[in-house]
N, C-alpha and C positions, 0 to 999 in steps of 0.2 A: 697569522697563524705561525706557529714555534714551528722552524727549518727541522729542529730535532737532527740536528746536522751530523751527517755523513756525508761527503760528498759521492752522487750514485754514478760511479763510474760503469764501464761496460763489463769489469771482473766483478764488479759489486753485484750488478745485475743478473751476470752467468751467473753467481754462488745462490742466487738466488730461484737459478731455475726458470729461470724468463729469456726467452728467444731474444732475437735483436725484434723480431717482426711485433710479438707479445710486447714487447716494454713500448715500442710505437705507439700500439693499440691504448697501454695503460697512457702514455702522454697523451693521446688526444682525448679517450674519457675525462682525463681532469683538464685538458687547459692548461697545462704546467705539468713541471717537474714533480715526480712525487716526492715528499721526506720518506725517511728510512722506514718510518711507521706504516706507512701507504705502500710504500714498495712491499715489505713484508708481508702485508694482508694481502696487496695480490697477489702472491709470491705461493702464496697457502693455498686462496680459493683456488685459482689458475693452477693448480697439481693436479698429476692425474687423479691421484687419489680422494680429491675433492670434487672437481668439474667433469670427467669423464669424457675427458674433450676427446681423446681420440676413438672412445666406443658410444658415446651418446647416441649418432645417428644412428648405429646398428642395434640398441637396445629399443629405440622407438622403434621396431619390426615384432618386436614379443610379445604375446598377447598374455595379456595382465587382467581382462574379466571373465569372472563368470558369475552368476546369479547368488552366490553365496562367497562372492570377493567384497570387502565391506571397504576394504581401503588398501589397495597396489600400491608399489613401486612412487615413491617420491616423497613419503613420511621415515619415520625413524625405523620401522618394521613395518610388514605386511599383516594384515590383518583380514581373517574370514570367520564367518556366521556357522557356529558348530551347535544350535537350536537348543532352545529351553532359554534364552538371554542372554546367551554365554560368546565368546569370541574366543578362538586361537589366536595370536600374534607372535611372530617369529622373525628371525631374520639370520644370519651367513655373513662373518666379517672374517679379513685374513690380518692375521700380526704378523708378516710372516720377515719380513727384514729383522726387524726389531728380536724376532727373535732368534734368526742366524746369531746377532750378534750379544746377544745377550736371553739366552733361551729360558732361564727361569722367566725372569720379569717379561718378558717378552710375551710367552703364554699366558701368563698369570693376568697381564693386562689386558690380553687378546678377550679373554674371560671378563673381564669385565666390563669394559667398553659393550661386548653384545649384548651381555645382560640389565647395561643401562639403557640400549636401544629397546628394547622392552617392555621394562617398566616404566618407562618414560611415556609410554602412550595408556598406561594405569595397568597392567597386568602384574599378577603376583608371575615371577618366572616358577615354572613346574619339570625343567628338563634344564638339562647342555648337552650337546654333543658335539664330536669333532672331525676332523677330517684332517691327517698328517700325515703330509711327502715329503721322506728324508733320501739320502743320498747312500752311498753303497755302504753295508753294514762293517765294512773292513777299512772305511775312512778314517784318516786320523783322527777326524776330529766328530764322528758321526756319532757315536757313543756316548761322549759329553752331552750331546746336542739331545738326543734322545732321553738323556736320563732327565736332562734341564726344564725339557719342553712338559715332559709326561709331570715330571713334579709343579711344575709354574699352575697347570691346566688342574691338577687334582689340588693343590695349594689352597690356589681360589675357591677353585669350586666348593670343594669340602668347608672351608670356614665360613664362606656367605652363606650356605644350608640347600644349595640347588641341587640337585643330585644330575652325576655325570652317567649319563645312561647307554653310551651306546659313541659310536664311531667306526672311520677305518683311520689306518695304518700301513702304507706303504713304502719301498724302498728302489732307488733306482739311481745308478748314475749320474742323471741327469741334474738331480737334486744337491748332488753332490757341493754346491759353493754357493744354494739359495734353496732354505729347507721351504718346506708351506708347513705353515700354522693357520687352519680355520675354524673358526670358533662358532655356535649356530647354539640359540639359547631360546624356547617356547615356552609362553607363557600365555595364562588365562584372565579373562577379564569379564566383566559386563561389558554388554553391547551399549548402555546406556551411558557408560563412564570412560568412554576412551577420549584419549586428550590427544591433542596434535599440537603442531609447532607454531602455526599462524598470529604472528602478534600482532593484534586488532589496539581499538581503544586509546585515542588522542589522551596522550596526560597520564595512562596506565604504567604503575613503578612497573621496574626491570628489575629481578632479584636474581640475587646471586646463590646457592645453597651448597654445602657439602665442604669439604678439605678446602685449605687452604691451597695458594697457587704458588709455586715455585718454578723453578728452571728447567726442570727435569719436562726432558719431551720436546723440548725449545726446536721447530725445526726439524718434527717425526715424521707429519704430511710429503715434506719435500725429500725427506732420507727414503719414501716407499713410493716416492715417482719415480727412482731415479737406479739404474741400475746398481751392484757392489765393484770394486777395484779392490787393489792391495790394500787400501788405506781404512776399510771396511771399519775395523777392529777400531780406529780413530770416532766411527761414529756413537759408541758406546752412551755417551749423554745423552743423544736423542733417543733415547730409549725410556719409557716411562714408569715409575715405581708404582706399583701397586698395593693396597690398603682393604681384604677383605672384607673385614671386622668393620671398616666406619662404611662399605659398599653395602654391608646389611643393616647399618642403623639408616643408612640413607634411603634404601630400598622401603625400612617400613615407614621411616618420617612422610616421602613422596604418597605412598598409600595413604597414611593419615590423613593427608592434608587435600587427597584427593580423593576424600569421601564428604569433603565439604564442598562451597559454591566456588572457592576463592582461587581456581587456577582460570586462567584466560588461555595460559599458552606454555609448551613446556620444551625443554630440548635440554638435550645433554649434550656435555663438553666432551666430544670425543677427539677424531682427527683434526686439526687446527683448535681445538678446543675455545676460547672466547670467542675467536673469528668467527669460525661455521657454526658456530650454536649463533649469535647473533647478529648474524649477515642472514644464515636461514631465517629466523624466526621474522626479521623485519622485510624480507627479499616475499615471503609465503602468505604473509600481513597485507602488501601492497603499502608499506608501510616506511616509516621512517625509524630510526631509534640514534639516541644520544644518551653515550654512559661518561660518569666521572669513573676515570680511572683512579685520581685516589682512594676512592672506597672498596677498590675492589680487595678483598683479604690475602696477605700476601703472607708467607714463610719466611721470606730471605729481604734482608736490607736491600733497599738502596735498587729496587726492583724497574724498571722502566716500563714503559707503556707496552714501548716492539717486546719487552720480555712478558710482560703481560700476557698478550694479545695472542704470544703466538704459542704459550707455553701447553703443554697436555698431560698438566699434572691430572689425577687420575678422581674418580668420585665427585665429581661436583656436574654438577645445573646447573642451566638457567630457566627462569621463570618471570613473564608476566602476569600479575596476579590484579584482580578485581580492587579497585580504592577501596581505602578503610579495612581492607581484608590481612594489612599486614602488620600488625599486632598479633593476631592472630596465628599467624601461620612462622612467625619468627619465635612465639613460643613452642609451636610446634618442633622444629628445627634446632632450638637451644636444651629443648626435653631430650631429643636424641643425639646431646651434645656434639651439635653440628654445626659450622658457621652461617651464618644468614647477613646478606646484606642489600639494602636497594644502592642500585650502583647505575641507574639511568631512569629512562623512560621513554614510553613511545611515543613518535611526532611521525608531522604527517609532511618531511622534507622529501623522502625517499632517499636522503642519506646515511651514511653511517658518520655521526659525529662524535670524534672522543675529544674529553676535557682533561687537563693533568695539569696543576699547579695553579689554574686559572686561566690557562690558556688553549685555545684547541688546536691538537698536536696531530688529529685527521680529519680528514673532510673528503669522503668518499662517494659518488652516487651509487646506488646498489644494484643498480641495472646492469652494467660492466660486469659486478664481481659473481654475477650469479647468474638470472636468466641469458644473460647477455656475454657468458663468459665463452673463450674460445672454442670452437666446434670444428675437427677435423673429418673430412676424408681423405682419410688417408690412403694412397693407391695400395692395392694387394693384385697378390697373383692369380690367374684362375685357374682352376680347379686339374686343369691339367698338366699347366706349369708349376703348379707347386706339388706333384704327383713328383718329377723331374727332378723339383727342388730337393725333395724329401728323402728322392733315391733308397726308398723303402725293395730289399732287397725280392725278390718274385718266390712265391714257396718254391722248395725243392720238393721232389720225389720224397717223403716222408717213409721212410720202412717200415712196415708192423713191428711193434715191439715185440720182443722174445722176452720179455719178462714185466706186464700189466699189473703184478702186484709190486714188483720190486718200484716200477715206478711209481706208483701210486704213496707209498712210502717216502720217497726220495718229495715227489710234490707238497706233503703233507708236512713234514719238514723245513722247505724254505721260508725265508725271509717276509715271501709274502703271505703265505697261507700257512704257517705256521699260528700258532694258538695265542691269542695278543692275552692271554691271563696274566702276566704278568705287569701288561700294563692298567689291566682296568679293574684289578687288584688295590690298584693306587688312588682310584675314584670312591667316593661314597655318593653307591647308587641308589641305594635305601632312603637316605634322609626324606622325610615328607611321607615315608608307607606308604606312596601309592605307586611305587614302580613295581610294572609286573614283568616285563620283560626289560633286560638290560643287556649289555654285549653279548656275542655269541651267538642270536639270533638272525632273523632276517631284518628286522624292526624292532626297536625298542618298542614299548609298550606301557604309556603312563595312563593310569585314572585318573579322571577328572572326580578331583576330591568331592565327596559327598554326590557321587551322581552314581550311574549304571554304565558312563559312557568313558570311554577312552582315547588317547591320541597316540596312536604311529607314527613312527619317527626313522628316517631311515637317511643316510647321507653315501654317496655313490658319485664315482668317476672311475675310469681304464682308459687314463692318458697316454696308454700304449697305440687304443683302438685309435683314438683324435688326434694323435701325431700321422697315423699310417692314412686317414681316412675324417679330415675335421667332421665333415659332414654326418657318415654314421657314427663318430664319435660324442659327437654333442645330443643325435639320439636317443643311443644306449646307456649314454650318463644319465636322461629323463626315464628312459624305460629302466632304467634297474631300479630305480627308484618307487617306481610305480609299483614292480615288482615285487619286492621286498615288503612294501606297504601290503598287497593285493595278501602275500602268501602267512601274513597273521590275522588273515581277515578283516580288515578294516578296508575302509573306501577312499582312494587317495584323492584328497580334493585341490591341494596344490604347491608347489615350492620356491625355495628361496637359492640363489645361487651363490658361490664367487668366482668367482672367473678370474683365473690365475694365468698370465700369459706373459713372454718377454717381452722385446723391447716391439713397439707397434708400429716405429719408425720403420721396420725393418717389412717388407711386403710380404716376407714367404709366411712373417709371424701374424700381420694383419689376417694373410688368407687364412691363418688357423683360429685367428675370431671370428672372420665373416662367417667360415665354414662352421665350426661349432654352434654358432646361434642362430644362423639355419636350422640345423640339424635337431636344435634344443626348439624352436617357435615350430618348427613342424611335428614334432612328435608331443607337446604340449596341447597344439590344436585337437591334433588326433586321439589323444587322450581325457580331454576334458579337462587339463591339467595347469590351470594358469600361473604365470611368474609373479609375486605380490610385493617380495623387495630382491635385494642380493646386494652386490661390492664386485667392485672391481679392479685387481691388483694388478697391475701392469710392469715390466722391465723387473720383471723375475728373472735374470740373468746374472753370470757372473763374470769378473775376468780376474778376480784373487786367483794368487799360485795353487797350483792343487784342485782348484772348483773346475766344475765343466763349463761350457758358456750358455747354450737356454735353456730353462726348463721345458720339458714336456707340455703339451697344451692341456690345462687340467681346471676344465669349467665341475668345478666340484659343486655336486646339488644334493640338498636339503627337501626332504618331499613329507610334508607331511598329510597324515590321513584321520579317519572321526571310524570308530571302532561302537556304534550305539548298544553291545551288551559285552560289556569288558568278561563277560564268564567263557565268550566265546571266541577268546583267539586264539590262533593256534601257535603251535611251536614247532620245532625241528627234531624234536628227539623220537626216535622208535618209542610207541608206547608198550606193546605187549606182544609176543611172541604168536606167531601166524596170521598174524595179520598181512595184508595181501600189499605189496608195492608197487605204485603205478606210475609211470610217463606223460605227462599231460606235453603236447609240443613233439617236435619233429627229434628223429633219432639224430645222436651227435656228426657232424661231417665234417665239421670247420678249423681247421688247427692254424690257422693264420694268424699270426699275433697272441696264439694263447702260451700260457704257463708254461704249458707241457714244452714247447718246443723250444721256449727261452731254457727251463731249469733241465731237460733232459738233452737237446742238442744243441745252445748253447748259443741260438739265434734268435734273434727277432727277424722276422721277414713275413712275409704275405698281406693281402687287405685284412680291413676289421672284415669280423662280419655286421652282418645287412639286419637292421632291426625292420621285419614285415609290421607297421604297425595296427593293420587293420587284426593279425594276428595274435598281436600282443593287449590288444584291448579283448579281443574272446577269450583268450587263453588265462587271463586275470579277471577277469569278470565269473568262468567258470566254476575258477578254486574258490575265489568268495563265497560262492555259491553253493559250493562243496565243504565251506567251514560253518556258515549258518546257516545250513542242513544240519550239521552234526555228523556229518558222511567222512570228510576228511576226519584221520586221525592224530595226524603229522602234517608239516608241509615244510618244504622248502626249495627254494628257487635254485636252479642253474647257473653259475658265474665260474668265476677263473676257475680252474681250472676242469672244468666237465662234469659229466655225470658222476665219475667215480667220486670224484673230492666229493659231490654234494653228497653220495650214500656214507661218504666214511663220518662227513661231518655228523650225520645223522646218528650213525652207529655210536661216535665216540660222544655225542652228547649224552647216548643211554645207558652207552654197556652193552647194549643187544648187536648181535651181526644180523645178517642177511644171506638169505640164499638164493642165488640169483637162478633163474628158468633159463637165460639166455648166455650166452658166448657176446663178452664185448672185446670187439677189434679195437686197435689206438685213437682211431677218429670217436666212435661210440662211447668212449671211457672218458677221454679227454677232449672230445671239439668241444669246444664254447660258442655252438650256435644257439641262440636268443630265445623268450619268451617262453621260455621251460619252467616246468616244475617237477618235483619228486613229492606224490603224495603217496601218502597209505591208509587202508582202511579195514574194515570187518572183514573177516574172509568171506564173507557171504555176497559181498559187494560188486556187483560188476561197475567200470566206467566206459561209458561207452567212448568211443573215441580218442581213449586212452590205450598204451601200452602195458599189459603188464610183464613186468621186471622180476617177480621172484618172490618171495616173504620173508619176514621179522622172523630171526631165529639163530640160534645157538650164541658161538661168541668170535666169531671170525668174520669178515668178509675178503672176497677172492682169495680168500686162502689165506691171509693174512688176520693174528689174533686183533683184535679191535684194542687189546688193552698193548699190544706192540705200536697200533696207529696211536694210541693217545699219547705213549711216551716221547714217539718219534715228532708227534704237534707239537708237544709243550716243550721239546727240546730246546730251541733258536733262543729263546732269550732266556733261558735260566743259563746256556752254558756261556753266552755272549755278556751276559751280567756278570757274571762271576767270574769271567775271564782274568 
């Protein structure tokens, strides 16, 4: 076998991201030394970002079935049964280094990659949405990074034809020297044509499909295991170029071609790109596979196998495909002027063997690089000690405010609950005519083309609540989600995650995975709500001049739901004047961690609050209940910043104000205690067990004109844009 000579010193090894204890492991899998080729393949799989060594054991605790789950957590998306033959598939990826350092491309790739995890298992994609934590709006460098990210994200999406339908948006210090970028793309399929990764079949070609491979990305896997330093901006190449325009001819060639017999097995070239597409495919197979790397289609002279192997140029597959089927499916592929090449095939060694010049230049078993790759538990702190660690300040005595409207103003305005029109201005949410609700709501809202039925779509984290409290933090990331879905009517059936955390090495940060995924497998049980895929980004920290050092713990979840008469969802806006406003859920009490008490007195301090979930499952099953009735008129759920923001939200979606019956104190305005709604309905209408609040009318609430609230929301980034 070709040395492919470097010699693998112990710097060689560090740069590559391998323990001393790790590269042991790799010498005794092989009986030798590895070449530079082998060292770099395990170099990829062996990343957090590939092997999940340090949260594996904790994700096998999440439960991932339920009777309408068709395929969980360990394919390219998660897939479930939305009836009539039809399948959702989805999934939750972060770009989010990649895009510190480079935020267009950065996004724009983040955008694609999920939307190949998608249709790579045969789904047309029907949605994007996203999930973005930046760092304080007055950073030098936050503004670049913001304008970079939103352009990368609507770039994509708008030129491939998916429509960007919905997300959040948030700001915090923390974020400050490592933004998040999470990307989350659903798509629809037949139950009878979904394709997986498993490469079967002794002697079956191995094809190559899409863009050409170049350098770009060389090295992206191990840049997002691995935390930033000063030298950040140096990482710039690993960063991957992205190609809309050839991601939708490849999106319909893959549909083509898999409306015929001739796919065995599929996977796209994402993170490690050649590597983890086919280590997966033959690791999933039980299987072996050998590719000639000089076939493989290359951009740049003079190209190497390690450059090959490890590169994550952007739009390409790979595929197993049925003998004698590849005539066929290379016309396919040359019609959508796209490269196509057989570049191996499947054997039954259970290794990964490359050939390049004539000679073989790897010799891998794939046991090592895959099931068998390293698995930590890692120590973390318990639940007490990391209370200690967290030194989460105890509430103060909170005063009544002397001025309820003037704050309500001032909350409606920041950073975080300020009006994101500006940015989702930048998405085309339209494309495809079947989005019926898109930002600004509780849940986005797409038809299922040519049906009666619809899918909700809602993404949801308060990495504030999961810093102060992992536990009810990884909760209420599940319950808002649920919520959100519950309060447009639809039935939320299950979600996809990413779980965005710093370095794992570290115990107080492990305890805020253990805690969060607790928190997310208990309120999932309790819900009916099972996990089907997600990602997990790790050593989200920084130690560049100017950044802070961890991010906030921000397991951001993806929750989707099946809507069976799209005439009947509901929305957020005041419909008609006298109509009667109700409280579904407990009057406000809780101002620990909320809005109000960061944006008005200037602290974070207190626990989250406590998600009741046997609460939060009646309380979302009711309004359902109350939308296909036809009884609700309006809905909308309770979140940051309390009752009041959810009545202004309302208000300023319409126009119409509200007159409220009651006197709200600061807790009742602003707690962000859990499992609430604001519905409205006929005036004729009693609810039992409900609050009522007052009614739809004139053009003011608490005193304050509605059309003053709408100026003071859409304020934050027209003036910060044009600054």
């Amino acid at each position: 076998m070709s040395a492919q000579t470097s010699q693998i010193t112990p710097d060689v090894v560090a740069a590559h991201g391998l323990s001393p204890e790790e590269y042991d492991t790799v010498l005794k899998a092989l009986g030798r030394e590895p070449n530079l080729v082998e060292l770099g393949i395990f170099s990829v799989m062996w990343s957090e970002h590939c092997s999940y060594k340090s949260s594996r054991l904790h994700l096998k605790k999440l439960p991932t079935q339920a009777p309408w789950v068709i395929c969980g957590p360990g394919e390219n998306a998660g897939v479930i049964d939305i009836g009539d033959g039809q399948a959702a598939i989805f999934k939750m990826e972060s770009h989010n280094h990649p895009s510190y350092i480079e935020p267009y491309q950065g996004a724009a790739t983040g955008v694609g990659g999920i939307l190949r995890d998608v249709f790579t298992m045969g789904a047309r994609p029907v949605a994007n949405m996203n999930a973005l934590r930046f760092g304080r709006p007055d950073h030098p460098k936050m503004k670049h990074l913001v304008q970079g990210v939103v352009a990368g994200i609507g770039g994509y999406g708008n030129c491939v034809g998916v429509p960007t339908v919905g997300g959040e948006t948030n700001f915090h210090k923390a974020y400050d020297g490592n933004i998040l970028v999470n990307a989350m793309t659903v798509g629809v399929a037949e139950t009878d044509k979904i394709f997986y990764c498993a490469a079967t079949g002794l002697g079956n070609p191995i094809v190559y499909v899409g863009s050409k491979t170049g350098r770009d990305g060389i090295h992206g896997a191990t840049m997002a295991s691995a935390d930033f330093d000063e030298k950040s901006e140096e990482k710039r190449p690993t960063v991957q170029v992205g190609d809309p325009f050839t991601e939708k001819l490849l999106i319909e060639a893959c549909l083509e071609l898999m409306a015929t017999d001739a796919i065995v097995a599929i996977q796209d070239m994402g993170a490690a790109g050649l590597t983890s597409s086919s280590v997966e495919m033959a690791s999933k197979g039980g299987a072996g596979i050998r590719l000639n790397m000089n076939n493989v289609p290359c951009r740049e002279e003079g190209m190497t196998p390690y450059e090959m192997m490890l590169s994550e140029s952007q739009e390409r597959m790979l595929m197993v495909l049925q003998p004698g089927k590849e005539a066929m499916a290379e016309a396919i592929f040359r019609k959508w002027e796209l490269d196509f090449a057989i570049i191996g095939e499947v054997t039954d060694t259970g290794h990964m063997v490359l050939e390049f010049n004539g000679e073989v230049v790897c010799d891998i078993p794939l046991g090592p690089l895959a099931d068998d790759a390293p698995q930590y538990d890692r120590p973390y702190l318990a639940a007490a000690d990391y209370k200690v660690w967290a030194n989460v300040p105890a509430l103060p005595a909170v005063p009544e405010s002397s001025d309820i409207a003037g704050d309500l103003l001032t909350l409606i305005a920041c950073p975080d609950l300020a009006s994101r029109k500006w940015i989702w201005e930048q998405y085309d949410s339209q494309v495809g005519g079947d989005t019926l609700q898109k930002s600004g709501g509780d849940a986005a809202v797409v038809r299922i083309h040519g049906t009666d039925k619809a899918l909700a779509i809602s993404t949801d984290c308060s990495p504030r609540y999961c810093y102060a409290d992992p536990y009810e933090g990884g909760k209420q990331a599940v319950a808002e989600t649920w919520r959100n879905i519950c309060a447009v009517g639809a039935t939320p059936l299950a979600i996809t995650n990413c779980l965005n955390f710093a370095n794992p090495q570290r115990p107080e940060i492990m305890a805020q995975i253990v805690g969060c995924l607790n928190g997310m497998g208990d309120a999932c049980r309790a819900l009916d709500y099972p996990i089907v895929s997600g990602n997990v980004s790790l050593y989200n920290e920084s130690k560049a001049t100017g950044g802070g050092s961890a991010i906030l713990p921000t397991p951001a979840i993806g929750g989707v739901g099946l809507m069976l008469d799209h005439r009947k969802n509901a929305t957020i806006r005041f419909k008609a004047e006298g109509e009667v406003i109700w409280l579904i859920g407990a009057e406000g009490s809780h101002l620990g961690q909320s809005v109000y008490l960061r944006e008005i007195h200037g602290i974070e301090a207190g626990d989250a609050p406590t998600v009741n979930l046997d609460v939060e499952l009646r309380n979302g099953e009711s309004v359902r209940q109350l939308i296909s009735d036809g009884v609700a008129t309006a809905v909308h759920d309770i979140s940051d910043g309390g009752l009041a923001v959810a009545l202004a939200e309302m208000a300023m979606a319409s126009g119409l104000g509200a007159k409220l019956d009651v006197t709200l104190n600061t807790a009742q305005a602003f707690g962000e205690d859990q499992s609430r709604y604001v519905v409205t309905t006929a005036a004729d209408v009693t609810l039992e067990g409900a609050t009522r609040l007052g009614t739809v009318g004139g053009a003011e609430l608490l005193g304050v004109p509605v059309a003053q609230l709408k100026a003071a929301n859409e304020a934050f980034f027209k003036e910060w844009m044009e600054a």
